[in-house]
C-alpha positions as CSV (number, residue, x, y, z in Angstrom):
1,X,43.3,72.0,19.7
2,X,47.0,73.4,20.6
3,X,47.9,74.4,23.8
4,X,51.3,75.7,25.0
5,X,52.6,73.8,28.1
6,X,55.1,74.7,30.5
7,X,57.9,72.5,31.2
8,X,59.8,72.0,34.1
9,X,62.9,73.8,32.2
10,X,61.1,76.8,32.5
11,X,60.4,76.4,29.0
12,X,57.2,76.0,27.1
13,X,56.2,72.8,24.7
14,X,53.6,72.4,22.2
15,X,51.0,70.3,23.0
16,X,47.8,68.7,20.6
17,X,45.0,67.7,22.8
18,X,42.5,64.7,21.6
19,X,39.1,65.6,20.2
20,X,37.5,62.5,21.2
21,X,37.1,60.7,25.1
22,X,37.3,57.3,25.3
23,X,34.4,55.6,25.6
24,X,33.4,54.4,28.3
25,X,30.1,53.6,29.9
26,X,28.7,52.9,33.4
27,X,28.3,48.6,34.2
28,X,27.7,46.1,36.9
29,X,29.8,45.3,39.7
30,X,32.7,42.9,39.3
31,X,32.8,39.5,40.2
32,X,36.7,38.5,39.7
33,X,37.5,41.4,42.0
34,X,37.0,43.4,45.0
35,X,37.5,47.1,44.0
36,X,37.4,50.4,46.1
37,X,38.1,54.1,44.6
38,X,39.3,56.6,47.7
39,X,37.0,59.5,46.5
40,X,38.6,62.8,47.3
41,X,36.3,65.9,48.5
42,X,35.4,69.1,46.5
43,X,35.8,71.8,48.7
44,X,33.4,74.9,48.9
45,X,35.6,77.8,47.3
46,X,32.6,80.3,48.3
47,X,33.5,79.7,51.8
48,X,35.0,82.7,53.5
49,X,37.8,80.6,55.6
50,X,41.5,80.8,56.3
51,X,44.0,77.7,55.8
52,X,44.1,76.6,59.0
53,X,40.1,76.5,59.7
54,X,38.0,73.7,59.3
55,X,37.3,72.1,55.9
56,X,34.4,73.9,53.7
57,X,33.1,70.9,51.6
58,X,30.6,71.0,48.6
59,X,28.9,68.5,49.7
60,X,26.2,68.3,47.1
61,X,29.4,68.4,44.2
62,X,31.5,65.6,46.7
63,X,28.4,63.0,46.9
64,X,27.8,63.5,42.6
65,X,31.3,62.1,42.3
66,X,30.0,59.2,44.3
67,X,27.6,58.6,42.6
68,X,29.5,58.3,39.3
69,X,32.2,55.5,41.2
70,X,29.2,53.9,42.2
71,X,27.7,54.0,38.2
72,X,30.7,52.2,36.9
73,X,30.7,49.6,39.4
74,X,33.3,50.4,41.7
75,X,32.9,50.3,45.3
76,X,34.0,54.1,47.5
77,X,36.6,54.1,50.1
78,X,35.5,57.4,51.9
79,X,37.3,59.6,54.1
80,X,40.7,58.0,53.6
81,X,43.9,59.8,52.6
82,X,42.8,60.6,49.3
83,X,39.8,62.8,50.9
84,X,42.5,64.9,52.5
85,X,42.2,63.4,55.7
86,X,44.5,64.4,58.4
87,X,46.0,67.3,55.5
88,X,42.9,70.0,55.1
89,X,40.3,67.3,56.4
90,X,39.6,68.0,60.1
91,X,37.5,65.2,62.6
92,X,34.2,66.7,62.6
93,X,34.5,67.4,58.9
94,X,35.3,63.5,58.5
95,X,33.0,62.3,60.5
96,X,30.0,64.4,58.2
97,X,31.8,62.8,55.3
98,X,31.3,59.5,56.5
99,X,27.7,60.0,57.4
100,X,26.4,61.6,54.0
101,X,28.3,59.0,51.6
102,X,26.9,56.2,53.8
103,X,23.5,57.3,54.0
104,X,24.0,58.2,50.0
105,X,25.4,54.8,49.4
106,X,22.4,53.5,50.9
107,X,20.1,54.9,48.8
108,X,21.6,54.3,45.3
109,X,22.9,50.7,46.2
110,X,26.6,51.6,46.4
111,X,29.4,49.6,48.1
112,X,31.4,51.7,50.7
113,X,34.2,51.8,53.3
114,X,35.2,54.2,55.6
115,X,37.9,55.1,57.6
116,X,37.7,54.8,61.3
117,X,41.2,56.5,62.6
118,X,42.4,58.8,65.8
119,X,42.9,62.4,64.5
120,X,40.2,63.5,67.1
121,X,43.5,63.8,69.2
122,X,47.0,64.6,68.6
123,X,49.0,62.8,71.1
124,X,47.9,60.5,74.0
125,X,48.4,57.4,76.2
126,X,47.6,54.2,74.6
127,X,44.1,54.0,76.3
128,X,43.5,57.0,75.0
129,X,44.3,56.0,72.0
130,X,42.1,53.2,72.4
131,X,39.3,55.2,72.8
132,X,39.3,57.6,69.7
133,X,39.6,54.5,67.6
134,X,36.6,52.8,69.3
135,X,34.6,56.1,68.9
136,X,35.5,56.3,65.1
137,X,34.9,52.5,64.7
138,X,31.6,53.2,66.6
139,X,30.5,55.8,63.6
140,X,31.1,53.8,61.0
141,X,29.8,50.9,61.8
142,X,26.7,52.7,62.9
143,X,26.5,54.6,59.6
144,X,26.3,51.0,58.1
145,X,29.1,51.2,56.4
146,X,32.9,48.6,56.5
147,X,35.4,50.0,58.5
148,X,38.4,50.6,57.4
149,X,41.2,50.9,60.2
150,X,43.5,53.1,59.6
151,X,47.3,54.0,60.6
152,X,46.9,56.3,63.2
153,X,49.8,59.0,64.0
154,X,49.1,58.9,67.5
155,X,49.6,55.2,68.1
156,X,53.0,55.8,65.8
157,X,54.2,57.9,68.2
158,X,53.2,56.5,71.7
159,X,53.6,52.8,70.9
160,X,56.7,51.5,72.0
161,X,57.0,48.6,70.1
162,X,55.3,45.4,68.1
163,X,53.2,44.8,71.5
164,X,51.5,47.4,71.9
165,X,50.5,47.3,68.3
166,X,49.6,43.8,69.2
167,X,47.4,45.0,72.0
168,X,45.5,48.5,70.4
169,X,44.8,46.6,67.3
170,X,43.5,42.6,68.7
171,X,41.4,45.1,71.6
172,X,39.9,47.0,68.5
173,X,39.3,43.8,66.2
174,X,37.4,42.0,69.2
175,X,35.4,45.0,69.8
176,X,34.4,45.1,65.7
177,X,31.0,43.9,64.9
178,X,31.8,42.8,60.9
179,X,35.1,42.0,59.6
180,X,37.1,44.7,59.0
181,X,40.0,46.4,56.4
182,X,43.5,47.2,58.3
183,X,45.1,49.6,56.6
184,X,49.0,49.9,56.4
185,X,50.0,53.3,54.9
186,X,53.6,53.5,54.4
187,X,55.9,57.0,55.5
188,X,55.7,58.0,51.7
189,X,52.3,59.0,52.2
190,X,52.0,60.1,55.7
191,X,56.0,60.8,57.3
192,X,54.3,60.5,61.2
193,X,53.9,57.1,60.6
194,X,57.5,56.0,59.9
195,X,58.6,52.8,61.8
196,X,54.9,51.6,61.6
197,X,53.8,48.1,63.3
198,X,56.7,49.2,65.6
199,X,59.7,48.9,63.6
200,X,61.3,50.5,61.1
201,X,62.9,47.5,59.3
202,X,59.7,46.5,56.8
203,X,60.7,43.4,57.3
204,X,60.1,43.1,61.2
205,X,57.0,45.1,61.2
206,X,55.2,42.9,58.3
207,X,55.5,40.0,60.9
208,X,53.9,41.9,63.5
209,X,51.5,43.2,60.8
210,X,50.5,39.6,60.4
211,X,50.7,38.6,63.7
212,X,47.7,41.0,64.1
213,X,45.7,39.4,61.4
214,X,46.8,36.0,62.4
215,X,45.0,36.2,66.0
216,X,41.9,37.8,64.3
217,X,41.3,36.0,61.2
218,X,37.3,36.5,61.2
219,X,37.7,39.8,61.9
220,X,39.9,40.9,59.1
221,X,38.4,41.2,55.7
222,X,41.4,42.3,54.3
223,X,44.6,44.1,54.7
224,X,45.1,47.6,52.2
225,X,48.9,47.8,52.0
226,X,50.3,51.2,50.6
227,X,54.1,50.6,50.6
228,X,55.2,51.2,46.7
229,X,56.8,47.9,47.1
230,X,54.9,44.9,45.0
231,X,56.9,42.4,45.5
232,X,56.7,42.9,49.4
233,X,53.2,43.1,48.7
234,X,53.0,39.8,47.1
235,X,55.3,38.0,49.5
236,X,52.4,39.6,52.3
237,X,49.6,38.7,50.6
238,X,50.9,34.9,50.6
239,X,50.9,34.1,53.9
240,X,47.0,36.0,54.7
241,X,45.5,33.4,56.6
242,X,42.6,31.7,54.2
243,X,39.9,34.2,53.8
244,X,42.0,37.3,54.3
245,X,42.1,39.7,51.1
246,X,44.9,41.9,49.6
247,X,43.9,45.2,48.4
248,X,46.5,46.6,47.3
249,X,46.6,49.9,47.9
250,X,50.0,50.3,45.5
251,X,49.3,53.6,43.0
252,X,52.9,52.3,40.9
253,X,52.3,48.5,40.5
254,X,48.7,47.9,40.6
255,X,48.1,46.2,37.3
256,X,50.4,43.6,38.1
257,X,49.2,43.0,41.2
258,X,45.6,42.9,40.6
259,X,46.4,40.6,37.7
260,X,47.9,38.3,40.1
261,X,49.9,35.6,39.5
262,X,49.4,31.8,39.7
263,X,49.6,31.9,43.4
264,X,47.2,35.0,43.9
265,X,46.1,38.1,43.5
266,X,45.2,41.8,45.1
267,X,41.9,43.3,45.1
268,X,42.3,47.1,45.2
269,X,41.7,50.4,47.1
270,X,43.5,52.7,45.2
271,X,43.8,56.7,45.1
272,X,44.4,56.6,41.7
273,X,41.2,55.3,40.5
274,X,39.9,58.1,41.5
275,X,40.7,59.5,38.5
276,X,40.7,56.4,36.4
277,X,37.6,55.2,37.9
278,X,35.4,54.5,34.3
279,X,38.7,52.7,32.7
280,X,39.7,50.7,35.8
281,X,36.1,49.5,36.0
282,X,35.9,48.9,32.2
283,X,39.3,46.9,32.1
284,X,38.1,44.7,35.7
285,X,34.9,43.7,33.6
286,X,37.8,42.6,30.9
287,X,39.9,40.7,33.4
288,X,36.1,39.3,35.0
289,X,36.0,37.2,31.1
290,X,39.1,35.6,32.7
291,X,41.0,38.1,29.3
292,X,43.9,38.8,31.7
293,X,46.1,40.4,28.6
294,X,43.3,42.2,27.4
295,X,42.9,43.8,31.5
296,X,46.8,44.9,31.3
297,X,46.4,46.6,27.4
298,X,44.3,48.9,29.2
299,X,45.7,49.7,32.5
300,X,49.3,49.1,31.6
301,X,49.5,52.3,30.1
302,X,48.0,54.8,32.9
303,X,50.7,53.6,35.1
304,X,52.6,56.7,34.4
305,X,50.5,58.8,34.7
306,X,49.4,57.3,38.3
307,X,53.7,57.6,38.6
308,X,53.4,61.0,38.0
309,X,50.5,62.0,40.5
310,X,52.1,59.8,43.1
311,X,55.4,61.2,42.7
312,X,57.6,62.4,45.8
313,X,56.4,64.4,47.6
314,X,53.8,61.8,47.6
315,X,51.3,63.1,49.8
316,X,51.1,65.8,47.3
317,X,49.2,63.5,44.9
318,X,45.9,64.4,45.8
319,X,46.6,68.1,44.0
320,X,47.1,65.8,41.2
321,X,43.6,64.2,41.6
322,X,41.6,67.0,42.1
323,X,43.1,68.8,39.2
324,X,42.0,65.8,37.2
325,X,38.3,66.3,38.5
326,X,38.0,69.9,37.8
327,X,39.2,69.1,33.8
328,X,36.9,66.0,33.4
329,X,34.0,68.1,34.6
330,X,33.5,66.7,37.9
331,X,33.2,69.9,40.2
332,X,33.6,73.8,38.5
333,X,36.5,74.3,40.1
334,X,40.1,73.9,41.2
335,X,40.0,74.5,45.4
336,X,41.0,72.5,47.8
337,X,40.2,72.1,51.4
338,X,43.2,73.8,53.0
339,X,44.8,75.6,49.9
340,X,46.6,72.1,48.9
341,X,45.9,73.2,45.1
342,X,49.4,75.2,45.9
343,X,50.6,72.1,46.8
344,X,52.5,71.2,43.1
345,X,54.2,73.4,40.2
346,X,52.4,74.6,37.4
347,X,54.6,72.5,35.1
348,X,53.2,68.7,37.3
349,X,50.0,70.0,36.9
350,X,50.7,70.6,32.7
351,X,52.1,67.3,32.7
352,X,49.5,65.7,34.2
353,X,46.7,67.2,32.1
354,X,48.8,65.5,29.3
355,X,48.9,62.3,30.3
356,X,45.2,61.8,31.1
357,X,43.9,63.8,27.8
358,X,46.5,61.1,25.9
359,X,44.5,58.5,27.7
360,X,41.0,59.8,26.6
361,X,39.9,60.3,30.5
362,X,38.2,63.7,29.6
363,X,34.6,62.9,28.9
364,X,34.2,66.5,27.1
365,X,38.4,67.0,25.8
366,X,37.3,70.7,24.8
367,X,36.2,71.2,28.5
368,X,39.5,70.1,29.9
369,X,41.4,71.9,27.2
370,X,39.1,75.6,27.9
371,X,39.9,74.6,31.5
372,X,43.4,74.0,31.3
373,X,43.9,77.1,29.1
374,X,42.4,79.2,31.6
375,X,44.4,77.9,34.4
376,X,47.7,78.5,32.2
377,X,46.4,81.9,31.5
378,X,46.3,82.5,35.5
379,X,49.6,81.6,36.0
380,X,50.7,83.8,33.3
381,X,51.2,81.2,30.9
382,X,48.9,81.9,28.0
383,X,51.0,82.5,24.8
């Protein structure tokens, strides 16, 4: 199969596609590792809505793809950045989210996590801000599902410094009923949140960061830390108080890190295994034997493509993702909720077909290349 692929010098490049997925089958959980996929959502492209309304979701096509995390093992991080939230995601629309995947990760046996933020209000005092996290935390903890706290833009931009991180977070951690995830997602990912933990010098706010999961130990389950940075990461997830998981949350280093070295390593709650959620789960079961090289033969090479999705502008990446869903025959479509399929050039989108057919991610390879074809075609691409 030959397709012609744009390039990003305007020109066009000949491409072979494979003929054969790689196979890979549904397993067991892990027992080396800790692993969370943030799912994203399949919008409803019947929907008669405008950009700025609020989210039309699939929902029977966005709980199938949990279910086929789930099959291979892997535990769902729901209605996090990857699910568009906060970008084409509204509150109410989050909040549905979180019930449905709870209530279906009930029912097939499924680990999940869900994000309990603020974007039920756009500004406020810090009481305020209190209270929209407690209401969030409140839902997911009632849907039976681990809360995951997230960065919230409103406390980035009323908080006027490390204490009043200090207080929000160590008010929210005594008022948690099961240990919970804190979530620190860097400016690359959301700009609102620049000078995070109260500083913008990375190194001052990881001490408050810690100072936070210092006072609270038995509340924190873990830390997710989405900087792009591993060896800040590593030098973090050294001094967790005993207990206290790293999941990293790194779409450019996570091999390494989940590998860990011979003082440690990160569990993971990645975006990216979204898309690489049957060969992430089939090279953990490898790295489960204790077969650490044999782990890193098979993730070590989707790291560029995970570079590629996750490329400035990064908040972009879940275009990327959802792309990679429609081609693998995940949802019959390529919408998104808000129009974010506009959100990157035809030639990132070739490029990224590319790298995860050379990968064998495509259970059907014809599918993705008819698919991929026609989407080429639309663009006026199809000679």
């Amino acid at each position: 199969m030959t397709l012609r692929l744009p390039s990003a010098d305007g020109g066009t490049r000949t491409y072979e596609s494979r003929t054969e997925p790689l196979a890979l089958t549904p397993g067991t959980p892990f027992t080396s590792r800790t692993v969370f996929a943030a799912a994203h959502v399949v919008a409803d492209p019947r929907a008669d809505v405008s950009p700025d309304a609020p989210a039309a979701v699939d929902w029977d096509a966005t709980l199938a793809f949990r279910r086929h995390l789930w099959s291979h093992g892997l535990g769902v991080a729901e209605a996090m950045d990857t699910a568009q939230r906060g970008m084409g995601l509204d509150r109410p629309g989050a909040a549905e989210l979180i019930r449905r995947s709870a209530a279906e990760a009930r029912s097939v046996g499924g680990r999940i996590a869900c994000g309990a933020g603020t974007d039920q209000i756009t500004g406020g005092t810090l009481p305020e801000i209190r209270a929209a996290y407690e209401e969030q935390l409140a839902l997911v903890e009632e849907s039976g599902a681990q809360a995951v706290l997230m960065a919230s833009r409103a406390l980035a931009a009323a908080a006027s410094g490390p204490e009043d991180y200090l207080d929000v977070y160590g008010h929210l951690l005594r008022q948690a009923t099961e240990p919970v995830i804190l979530h620190w997602l860097g400016p690359m990912f959301d700009p609102a949140l620049e000078g995070y933990w109260g500083s913008s010098d990375l190194d001052a706010a990881t001490e408050t960061f810690l100072a936070v999961v210092s006072a609270h130990p038995g509340q924190v389950d873990g830390v997710k830390v989405s900087l792009l940075d591993a060896r800040r990461e590593t030098g973090l997830r050294r001094r967790l108080p005993a207990g206290v998981r790293c999941y990293t949350g790194d779409d450019f280093h996570y091999p390494e890190l989940i590998a860990g070295d011979g003082q440690g390593f990160s569990h993971a709650l990645l975006g990216v295994f979204d898309p690489l959620g049957p060969l992430a789960a089939e090279a953990v079961r490898v790295l489960d034997t204790g077969d650490t090289a044999g782990f890193r033969a098979l993730l070590d090479p989707t790291v560029a493509l995970a570079r590629h999705l996750f490329r400035p502008p990064t908040r972009f990446y879940k275009t990327g993702v959802v792309l990679l869903a429609w081609l693998a025959g995940h949802q019959d479509h390529f919408t998104m909720v808000g129009g974010l399929q506009s959100a990157r050039s035809l030639p990132h989108l070739a490029r990224a077909y590319e790298l995860a057919d050379g990968l064998g991610l495509f259970p059907d390879p014809k599918l993705a290349e008819e698919r991929m074809r026609n989407l080429l075609s639309l663009y006026g691409v199809d000679r």
